[in-house]
N, C-alpha and C positions, 0 to 999 in steps of 0.2 A: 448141508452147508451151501451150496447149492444154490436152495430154494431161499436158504436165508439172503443172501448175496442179490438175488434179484427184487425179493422185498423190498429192499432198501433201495436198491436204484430207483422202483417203482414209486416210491414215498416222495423220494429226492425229486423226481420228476412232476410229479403232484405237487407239489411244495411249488417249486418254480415256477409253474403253469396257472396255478389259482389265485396268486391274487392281482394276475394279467385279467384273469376273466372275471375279474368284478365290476359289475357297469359302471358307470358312471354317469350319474341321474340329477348331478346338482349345479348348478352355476359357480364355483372355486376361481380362485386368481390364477389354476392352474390348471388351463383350457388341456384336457388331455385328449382331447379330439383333433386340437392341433399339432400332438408331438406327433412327429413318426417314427418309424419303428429306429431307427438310427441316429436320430437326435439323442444328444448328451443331457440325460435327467441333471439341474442345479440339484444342490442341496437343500436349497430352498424348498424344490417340486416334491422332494423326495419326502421331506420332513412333512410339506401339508398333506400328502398323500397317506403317510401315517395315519396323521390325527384322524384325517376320515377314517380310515379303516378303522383305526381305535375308536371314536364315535359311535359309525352307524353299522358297526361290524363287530364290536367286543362289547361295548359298554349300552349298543340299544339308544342313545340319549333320544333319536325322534321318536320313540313312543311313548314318549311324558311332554317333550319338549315343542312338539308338531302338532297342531292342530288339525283334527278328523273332519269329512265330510260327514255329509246328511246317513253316507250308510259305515258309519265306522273306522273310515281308508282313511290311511293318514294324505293329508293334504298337501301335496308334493310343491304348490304354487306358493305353498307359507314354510318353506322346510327351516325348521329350527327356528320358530318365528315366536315359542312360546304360546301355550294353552292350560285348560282347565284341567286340573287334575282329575283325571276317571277313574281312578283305583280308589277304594276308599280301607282305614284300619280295618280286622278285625274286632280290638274293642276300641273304642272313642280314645282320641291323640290331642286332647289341647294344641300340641305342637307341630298338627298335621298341617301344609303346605297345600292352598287349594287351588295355587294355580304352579305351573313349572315356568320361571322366566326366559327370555329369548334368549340365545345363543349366537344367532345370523349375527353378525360383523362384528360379535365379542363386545353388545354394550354394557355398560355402567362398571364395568371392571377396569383395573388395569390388572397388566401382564402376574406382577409381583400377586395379586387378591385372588386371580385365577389360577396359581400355582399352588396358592396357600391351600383353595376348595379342594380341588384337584390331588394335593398331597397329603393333606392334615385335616382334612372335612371342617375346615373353618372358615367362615362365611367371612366377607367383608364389615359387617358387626363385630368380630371377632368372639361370634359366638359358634356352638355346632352347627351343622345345614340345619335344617330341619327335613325329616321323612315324609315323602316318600322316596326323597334324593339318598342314593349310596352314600355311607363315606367311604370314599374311595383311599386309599393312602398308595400311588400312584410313583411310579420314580418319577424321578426330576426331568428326565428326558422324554416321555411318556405325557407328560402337562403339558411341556413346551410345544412338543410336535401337537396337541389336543389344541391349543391354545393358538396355532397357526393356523389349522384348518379351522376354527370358527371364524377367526379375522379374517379368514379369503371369501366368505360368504357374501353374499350381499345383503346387509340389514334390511328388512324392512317394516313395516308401520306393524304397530300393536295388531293383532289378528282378530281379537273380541273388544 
């Protein structure tokens, strides 16, 4: 009983300490380099801080989404800048997707279009994604906070 008892504080303390320790490697509208330890998180902080972590922590999006150097590395100076698809089917996809589009500052979408991918894997055509993209089916809260962290990025220019 016991040993169960301290498990569990041990997890609880884990839990609370991990995801303090995940860096922070990107340019966001939420400089966490300049909160301090006692500063009041907005809702706002809290919500794009999400989406990161749902991004580049659950869902992977820069390694489709990122463009690689000469040896493979994703290219941290174009993060979510949109590149060429490197996975390819096992058998031949007519509706395979050969490149993965940008994400930095959330263009050619609006909010309502990135909620719909995000929850209903239906594209702004109003048709499915196309593969190699998940269809994600996503809660509503889970988009939104996705869809804050992209718009805090800074867009920039096509990468290829």
């Amino acid at each position: 009983m016991t040993s169960r008892i301290l498990s569990c504080a041990v997890l609880l303390l884990a839990a609370a300490v991990v995801p303090a320790a995940i860096p922070a490697r990107h340019n966001t509208a939420v400089a966490r380099a300049d909160r301090t330890a006692n500063a009041p998180v907005t809702p706002q902080q809290a919500e794009v801080e999400r989406g990161r972590y749902l991004v580049e922590e659950v869902a992977k999006c820069q390694e489709c989404h990122t463009p690689r150097d000469s040896n493979g590395q994703l290219d941290h100076s174009r993060w979510l800048q949109g590149a060429s698809i490197w996975i390819m089917p096992v058998h031949p996809d007519q509706n395979w997707a050969e490149r993965a589009p940008a994400l930095a500052g959330f263009p050619g979408l609006t909010e309502a279009q990135g909620e719909r991918v995000l929850e209903n894997g239906v594209g702004p055509n109003g048709l499915p994604i196309r593969p190699p993209m998940h269809i994600y089916h996503m809660k509503h809260d889970d988009a939104v906070a996705i869809i804050a962290y992209l718009q805090s990025l800074s867009p920039g220019s096509s990468p290829e």
